[in-house]
ZAKE-300367 format. One line per 8 residues: number of its first residue (from 0); their letters; for each residue z, y, x of N, C-alpha, C. Coordinates in Angstrom, 1 decimal, padded with zeros to 4 digits. Example, Ala and Ser with C-alpha at 12.3 -4.5 7.8 and 13.67 -1.06 7.14 Angstrom:
// residues 2
0	as	007.8,-005.7,013.2,007.8,-004.5,012.3,007.8,-003.3,013.2  007.1,-002.2,012.8,007.1,-001.1,013.7,007.9,000.0,012.9
// end
This chain:
// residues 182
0	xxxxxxxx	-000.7,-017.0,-135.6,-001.6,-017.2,-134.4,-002.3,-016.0,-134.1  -002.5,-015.9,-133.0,-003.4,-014.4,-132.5,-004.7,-014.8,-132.1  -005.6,-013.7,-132.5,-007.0,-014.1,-132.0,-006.8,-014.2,-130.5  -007.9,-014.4,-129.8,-008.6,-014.4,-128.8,-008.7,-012.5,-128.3  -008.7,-011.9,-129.6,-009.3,-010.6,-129.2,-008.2,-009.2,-129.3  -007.1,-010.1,-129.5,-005.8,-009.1,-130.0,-004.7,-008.7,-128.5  -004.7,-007.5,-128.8,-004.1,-007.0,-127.3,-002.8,-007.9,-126.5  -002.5,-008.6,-127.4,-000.9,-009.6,-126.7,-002.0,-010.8,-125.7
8	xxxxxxxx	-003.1,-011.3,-126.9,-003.5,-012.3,-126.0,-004.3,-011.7,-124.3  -004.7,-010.1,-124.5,-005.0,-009.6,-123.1,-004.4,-009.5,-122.7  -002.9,-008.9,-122.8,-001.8,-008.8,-121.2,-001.4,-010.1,-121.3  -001.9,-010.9,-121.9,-001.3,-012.6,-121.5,-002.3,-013.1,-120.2  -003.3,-012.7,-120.7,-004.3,-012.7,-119.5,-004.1,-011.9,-118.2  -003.9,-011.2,-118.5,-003.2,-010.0,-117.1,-002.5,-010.7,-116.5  -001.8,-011.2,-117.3,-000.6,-011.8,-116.2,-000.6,-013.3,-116.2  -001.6,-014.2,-116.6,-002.4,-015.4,-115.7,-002.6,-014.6,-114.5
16	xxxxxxxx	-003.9,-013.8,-114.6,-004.6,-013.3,-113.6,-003.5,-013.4,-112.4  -003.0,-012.3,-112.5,-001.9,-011.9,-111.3,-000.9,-013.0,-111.2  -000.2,-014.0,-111.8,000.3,-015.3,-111.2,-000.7,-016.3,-111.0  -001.7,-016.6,-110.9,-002.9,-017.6,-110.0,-003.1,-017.0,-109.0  -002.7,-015.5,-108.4,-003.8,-015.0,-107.4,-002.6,-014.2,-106.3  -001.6,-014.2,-106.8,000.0,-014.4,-106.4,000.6,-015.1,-105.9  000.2,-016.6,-106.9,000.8,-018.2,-105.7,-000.1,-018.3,-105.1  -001.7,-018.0,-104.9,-002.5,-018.1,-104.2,-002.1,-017.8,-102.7
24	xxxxxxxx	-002.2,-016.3,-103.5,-001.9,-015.6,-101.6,-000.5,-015.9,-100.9  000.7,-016.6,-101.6,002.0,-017.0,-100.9,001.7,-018.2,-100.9  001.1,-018.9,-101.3,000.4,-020.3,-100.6,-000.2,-020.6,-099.0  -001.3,-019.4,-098.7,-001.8,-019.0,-097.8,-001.2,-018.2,-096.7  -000.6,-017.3,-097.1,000.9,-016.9,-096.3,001.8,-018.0,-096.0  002.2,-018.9,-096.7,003.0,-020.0,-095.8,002.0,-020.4,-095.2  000.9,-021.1,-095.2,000.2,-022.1,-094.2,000.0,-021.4,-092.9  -000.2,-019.7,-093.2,-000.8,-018.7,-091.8,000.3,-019.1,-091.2
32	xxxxxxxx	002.0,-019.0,-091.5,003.3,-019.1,-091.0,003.6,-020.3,-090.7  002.7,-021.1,-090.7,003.1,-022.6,-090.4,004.0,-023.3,-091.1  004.3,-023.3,-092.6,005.5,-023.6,-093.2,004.7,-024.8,-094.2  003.8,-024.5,-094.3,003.3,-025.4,-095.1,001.7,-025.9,-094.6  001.5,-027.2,-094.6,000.5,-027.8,-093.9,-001.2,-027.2,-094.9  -001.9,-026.8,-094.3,-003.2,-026.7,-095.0,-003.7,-027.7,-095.8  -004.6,-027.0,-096.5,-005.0,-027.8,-097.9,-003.7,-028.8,-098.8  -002.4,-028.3,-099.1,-001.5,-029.2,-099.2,-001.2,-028.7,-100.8
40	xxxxxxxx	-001.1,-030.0,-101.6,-001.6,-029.5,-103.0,000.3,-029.1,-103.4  000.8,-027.6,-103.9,001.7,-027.6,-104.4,002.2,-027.6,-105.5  003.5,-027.5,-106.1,003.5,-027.6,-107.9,002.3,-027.0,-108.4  002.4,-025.8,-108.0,001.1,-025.1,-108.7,-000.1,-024.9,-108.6  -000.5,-025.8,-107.7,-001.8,-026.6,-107.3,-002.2,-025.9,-105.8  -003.3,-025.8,-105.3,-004.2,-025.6,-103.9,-004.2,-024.0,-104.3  -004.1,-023.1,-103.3,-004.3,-022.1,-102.7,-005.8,-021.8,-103.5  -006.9,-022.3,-103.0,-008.2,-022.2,-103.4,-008.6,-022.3,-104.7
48	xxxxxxxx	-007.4,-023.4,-105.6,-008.0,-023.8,-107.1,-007.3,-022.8,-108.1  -006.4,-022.0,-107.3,-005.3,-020.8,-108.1,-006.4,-019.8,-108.0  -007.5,-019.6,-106.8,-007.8,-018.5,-106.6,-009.2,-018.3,-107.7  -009.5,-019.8,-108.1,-010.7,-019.8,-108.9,-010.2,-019.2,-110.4  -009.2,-020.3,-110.6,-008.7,-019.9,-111.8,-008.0,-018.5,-112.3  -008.0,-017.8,-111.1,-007.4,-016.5,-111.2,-009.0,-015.7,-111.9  -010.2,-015.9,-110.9,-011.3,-015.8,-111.0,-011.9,-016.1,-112.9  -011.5,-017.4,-113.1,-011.9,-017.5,-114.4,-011.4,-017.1,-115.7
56	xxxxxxxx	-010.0,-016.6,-115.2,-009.6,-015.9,-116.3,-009.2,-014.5,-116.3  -009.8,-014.1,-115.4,-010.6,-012.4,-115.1,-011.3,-012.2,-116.6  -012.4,-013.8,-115.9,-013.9,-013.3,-116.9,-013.8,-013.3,-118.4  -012.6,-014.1,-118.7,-012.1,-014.1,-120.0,-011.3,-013.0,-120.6  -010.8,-012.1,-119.8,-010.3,-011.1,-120.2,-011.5,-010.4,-120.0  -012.3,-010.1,-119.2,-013.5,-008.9,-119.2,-014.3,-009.1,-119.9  -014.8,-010.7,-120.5,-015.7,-010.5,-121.7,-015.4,-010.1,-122.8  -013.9,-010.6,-123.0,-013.2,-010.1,-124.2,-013.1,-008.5,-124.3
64	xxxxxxxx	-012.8,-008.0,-123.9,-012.9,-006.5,-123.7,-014.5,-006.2,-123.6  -015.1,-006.8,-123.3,-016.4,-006.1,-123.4,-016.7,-006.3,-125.4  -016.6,-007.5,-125.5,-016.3,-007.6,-126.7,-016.2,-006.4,-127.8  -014.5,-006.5,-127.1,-014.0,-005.2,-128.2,-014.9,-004.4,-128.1  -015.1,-003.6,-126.8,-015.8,-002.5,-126.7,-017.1,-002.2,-127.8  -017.8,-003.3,-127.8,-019.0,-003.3,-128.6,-018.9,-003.2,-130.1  -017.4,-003.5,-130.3,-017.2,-003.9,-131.7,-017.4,-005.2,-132.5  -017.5,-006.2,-131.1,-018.3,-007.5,-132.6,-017.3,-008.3,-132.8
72	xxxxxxxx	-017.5,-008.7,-133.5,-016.1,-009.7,-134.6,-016.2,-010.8,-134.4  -017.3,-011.7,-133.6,-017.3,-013.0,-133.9,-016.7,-013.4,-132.8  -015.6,-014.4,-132.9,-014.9,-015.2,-132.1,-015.3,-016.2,-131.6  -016.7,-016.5,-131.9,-017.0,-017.6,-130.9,-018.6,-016.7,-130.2  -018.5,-015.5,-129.7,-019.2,-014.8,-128.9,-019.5,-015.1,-127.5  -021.2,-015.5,-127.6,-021.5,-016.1,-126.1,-022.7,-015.1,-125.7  -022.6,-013.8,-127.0,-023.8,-012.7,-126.2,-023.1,-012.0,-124.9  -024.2,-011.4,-124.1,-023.7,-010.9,-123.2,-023.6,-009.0,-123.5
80	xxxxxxxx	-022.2,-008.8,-123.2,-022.6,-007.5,-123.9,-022.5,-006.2,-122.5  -022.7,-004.9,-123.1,-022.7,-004.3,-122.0,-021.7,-004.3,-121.2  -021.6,-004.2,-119.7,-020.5,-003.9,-118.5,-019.4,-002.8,-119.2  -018.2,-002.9,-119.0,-017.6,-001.6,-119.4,-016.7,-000.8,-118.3  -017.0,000.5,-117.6,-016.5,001.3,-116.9,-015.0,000.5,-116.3  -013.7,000.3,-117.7,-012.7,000.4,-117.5,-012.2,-001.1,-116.8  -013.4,-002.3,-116.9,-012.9,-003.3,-116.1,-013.0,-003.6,-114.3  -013.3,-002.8,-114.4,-014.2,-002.6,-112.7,-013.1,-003.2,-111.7
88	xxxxxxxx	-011.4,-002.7,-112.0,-010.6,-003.1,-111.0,-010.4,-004.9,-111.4  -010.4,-004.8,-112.7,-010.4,-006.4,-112.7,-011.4,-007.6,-112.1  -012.6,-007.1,-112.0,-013.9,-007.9,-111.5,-013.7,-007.9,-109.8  -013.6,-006.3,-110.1,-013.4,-006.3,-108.0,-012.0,-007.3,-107.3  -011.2,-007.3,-108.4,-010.0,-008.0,-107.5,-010.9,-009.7,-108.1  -011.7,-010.3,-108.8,-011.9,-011.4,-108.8,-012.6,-011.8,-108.4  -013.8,-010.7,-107.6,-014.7,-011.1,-106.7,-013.9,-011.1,-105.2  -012.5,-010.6,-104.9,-011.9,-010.9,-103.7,-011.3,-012.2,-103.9
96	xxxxxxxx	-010.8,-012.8,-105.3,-010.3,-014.0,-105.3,-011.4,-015.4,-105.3  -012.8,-015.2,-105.6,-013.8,-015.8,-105.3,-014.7,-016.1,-104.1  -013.9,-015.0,-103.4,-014.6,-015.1,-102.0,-014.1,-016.2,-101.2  -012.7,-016.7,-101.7,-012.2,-016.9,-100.9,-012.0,-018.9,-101.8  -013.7,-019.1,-102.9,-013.6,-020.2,-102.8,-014.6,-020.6,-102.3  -015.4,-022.3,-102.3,-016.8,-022.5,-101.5,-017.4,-022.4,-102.1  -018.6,-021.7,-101.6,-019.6,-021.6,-102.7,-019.9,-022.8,-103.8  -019.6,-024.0,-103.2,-020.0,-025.2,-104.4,-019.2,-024.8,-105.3
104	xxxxxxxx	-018.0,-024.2,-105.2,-016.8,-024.1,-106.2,-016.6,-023.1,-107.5  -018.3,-022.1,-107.0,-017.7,-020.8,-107.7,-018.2,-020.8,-108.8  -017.6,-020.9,-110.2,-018.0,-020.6,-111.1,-019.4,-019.3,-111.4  -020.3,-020.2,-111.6,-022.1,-019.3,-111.9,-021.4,-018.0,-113.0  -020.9,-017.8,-114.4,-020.3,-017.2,-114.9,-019.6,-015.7,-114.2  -018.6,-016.3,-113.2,-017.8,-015.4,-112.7,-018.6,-014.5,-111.9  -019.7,-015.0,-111.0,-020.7,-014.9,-110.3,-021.7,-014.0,-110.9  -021.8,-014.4,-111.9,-022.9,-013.5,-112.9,-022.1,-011.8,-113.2
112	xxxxxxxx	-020.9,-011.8,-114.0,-020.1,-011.1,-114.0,-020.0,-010.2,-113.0  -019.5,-010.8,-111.9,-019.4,-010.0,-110.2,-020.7,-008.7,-110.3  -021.8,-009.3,-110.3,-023.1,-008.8,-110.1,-023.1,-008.0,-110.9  -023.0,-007.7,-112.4,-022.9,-007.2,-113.0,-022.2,-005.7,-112.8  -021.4,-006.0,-112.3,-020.0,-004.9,-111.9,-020.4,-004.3,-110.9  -021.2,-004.5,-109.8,-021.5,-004.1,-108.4,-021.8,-002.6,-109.1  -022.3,-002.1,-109.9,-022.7,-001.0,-109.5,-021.6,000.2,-110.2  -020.6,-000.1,-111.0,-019.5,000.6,-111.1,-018.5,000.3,-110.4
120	xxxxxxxx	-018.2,-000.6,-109.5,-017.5,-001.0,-108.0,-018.4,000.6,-107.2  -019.6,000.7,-107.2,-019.9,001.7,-106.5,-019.2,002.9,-106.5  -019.0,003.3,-107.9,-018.8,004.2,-108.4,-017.4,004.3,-108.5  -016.9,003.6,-108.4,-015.0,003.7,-108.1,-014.7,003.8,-106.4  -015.6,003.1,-105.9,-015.0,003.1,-104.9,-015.8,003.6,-103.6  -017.1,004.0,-104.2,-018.0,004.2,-102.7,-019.2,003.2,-102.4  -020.1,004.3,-102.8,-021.4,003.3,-102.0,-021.4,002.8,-101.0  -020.4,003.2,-100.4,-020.7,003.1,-098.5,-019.3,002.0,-098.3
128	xxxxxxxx	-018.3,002.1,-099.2,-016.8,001.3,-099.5,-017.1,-000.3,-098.5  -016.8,-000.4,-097.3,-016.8,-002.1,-097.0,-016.9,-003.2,-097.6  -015.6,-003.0,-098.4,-015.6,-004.3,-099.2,-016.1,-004.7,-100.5  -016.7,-003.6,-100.9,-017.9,-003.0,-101.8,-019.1,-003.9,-101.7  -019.7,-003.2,-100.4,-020.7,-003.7,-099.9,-020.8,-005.1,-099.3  -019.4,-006.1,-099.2,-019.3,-006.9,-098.7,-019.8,-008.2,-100.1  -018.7,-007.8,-101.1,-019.1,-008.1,-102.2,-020.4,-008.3,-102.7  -021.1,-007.2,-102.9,-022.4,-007.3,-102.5,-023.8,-007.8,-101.8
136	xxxxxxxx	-023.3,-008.2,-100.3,-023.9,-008.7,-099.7,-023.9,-010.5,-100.1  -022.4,-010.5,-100.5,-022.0,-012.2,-101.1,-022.5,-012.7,-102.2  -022.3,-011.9,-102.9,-022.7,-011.9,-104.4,-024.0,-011.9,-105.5  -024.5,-010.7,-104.6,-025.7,-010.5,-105.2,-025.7,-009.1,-105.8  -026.6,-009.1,-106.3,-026.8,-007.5,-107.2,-028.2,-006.9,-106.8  -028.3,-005.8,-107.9,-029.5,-005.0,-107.2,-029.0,-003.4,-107.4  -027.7,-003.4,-107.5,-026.7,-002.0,-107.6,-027.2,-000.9,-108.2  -028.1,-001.1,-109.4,-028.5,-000.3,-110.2,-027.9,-000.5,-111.6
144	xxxxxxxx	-027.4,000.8,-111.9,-026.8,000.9,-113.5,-027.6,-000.1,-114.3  -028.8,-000.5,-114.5,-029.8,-001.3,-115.5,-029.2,-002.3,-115.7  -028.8,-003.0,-114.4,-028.2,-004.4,-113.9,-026.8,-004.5,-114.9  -025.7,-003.2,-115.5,-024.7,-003.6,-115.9,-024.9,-002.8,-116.9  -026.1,-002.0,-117.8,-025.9,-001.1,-119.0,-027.3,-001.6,-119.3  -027.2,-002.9,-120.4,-029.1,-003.2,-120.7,-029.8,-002.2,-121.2  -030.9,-001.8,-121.1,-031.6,-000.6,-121.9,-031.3,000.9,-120.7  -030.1,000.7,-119.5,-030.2,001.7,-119.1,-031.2,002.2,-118.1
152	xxxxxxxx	-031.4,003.1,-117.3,-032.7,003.5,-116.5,-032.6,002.9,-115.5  -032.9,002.2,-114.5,-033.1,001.6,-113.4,-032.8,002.9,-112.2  -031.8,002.9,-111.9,-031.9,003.6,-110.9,-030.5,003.2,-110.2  -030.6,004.0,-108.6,-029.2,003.6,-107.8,-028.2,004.0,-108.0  -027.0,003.5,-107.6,-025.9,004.1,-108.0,-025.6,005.1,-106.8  -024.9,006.3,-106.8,-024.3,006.7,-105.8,-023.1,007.4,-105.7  -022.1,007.2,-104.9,-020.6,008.1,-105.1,-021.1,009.3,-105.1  -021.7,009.7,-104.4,-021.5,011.3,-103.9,-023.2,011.6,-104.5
160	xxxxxxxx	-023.4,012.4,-106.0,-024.1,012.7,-106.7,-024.9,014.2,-106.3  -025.6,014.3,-106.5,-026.0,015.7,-105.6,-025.7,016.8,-106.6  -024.9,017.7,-106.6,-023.9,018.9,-107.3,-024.8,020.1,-107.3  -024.8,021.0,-108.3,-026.0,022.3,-108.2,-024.9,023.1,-107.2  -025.7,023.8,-106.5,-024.9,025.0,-105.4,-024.3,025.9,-106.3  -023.3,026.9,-105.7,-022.5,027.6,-106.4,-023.0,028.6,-106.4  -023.6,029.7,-106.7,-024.2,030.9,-106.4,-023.1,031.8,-105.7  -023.6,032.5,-104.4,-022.6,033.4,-103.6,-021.6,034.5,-104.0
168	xxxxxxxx	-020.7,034.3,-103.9,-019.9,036.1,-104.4,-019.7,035.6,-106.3  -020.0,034.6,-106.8,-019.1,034.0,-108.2,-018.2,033.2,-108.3  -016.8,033.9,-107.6,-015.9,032.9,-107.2,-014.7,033.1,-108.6  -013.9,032.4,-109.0,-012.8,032.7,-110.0,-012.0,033.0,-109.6  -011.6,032.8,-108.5,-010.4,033.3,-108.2,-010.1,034.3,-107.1  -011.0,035.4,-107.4,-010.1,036.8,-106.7,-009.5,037.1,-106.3  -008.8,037.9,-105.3,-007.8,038.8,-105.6,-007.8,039.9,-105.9  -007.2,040.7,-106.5,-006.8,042.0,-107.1,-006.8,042.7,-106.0
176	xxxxxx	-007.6,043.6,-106.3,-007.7,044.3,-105.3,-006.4,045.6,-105.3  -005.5,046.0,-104.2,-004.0,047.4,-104.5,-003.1,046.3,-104.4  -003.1,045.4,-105.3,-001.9,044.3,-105.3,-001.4,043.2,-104.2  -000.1,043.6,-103.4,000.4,042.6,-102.5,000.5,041.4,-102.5  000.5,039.8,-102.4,001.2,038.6,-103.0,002.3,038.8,-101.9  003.1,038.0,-102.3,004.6,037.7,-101.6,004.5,036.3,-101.4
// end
């Protein structure tokens, strides 16, 4: 039997993820195409309840990995531990799979998570990123590192960091002065 915390059980989760959020969106694509009647429950259930569950077993792989990250051993872990850099594309694609349930529907958890992430969502993709900010505006947040690193300093996130200037005339790459290039 494999833990909960052993790498076979994550890309098992990976790939939940991406088959709930896959018949989702070809669910939805038929109904746009008229092939299939709205809200019409199929084998693999409603468009919207794929998209939650795509959503809730995001948060299961992102806690678990946050998990690892921290190092703790206990398998029945309900601390919350710090955000980690390397989930960001997984949260952002489950905050697009959550948008698209009703709010009565959305898992508080997933929700919590989302919020969490807003502010390395920044950082991957742009303070100024649409669908960033869209997330954001849906979700919640207060887009400060504190919000996803406890203990960290309260401040904003921003893509574009302000860089010390280069000093004039200290360039590396020269040319030789006599010497032709071809």
């Amino acid at each position: 039997k494999l833990t909960a915390r052993h790498c076979l059980t994550l890309r098992a989760l990976e790939t939940q993820i991406k088959i709930f959020a896959s018949h989702a969106v070809g669910i939805e694509q038929a109904q746009d195409m008229g092939l299939l009647p709205r809200n019409v429950k199929t084998p693999f259930g409603k468009a919207v309840n794929l998209r939650r569950r795509a959503a809730e077993a995001a948060l299961q792989y992102v806690t678990t990995c946050e998990c690892n990250a921290a190092g703790c051993l206990d398998p029945s872990c309900l601390r919350g531990h710090p955000a980690i850099y390397e989930c960001v594309v997984e949260v952002f694609h489950a905050s697009q799979d959550l948008k698209m349930v009703p709010k009565s529907e959305r898992p508080r958890e997933v929700i919590n998570m989302v919020r969490r992430y807003i502010p390395f969502m920044k950082i991957s993709y742009g303070d100024k990123d649409r669908d960033v900010l869209d997330v954001e505006s849906i979700f919640g947040g207060d887009g400060s590192i504190a919000s996803a690193v406890p203990g960290a300093r309260a401040a904003s996130i921003s893509a574009t960091p302000d860089l010390p200037k280069k000093k004039p005339g200290k360039t590396r790459n020269k040319k030789k002065k006599g010497r032709k290039r071809r």
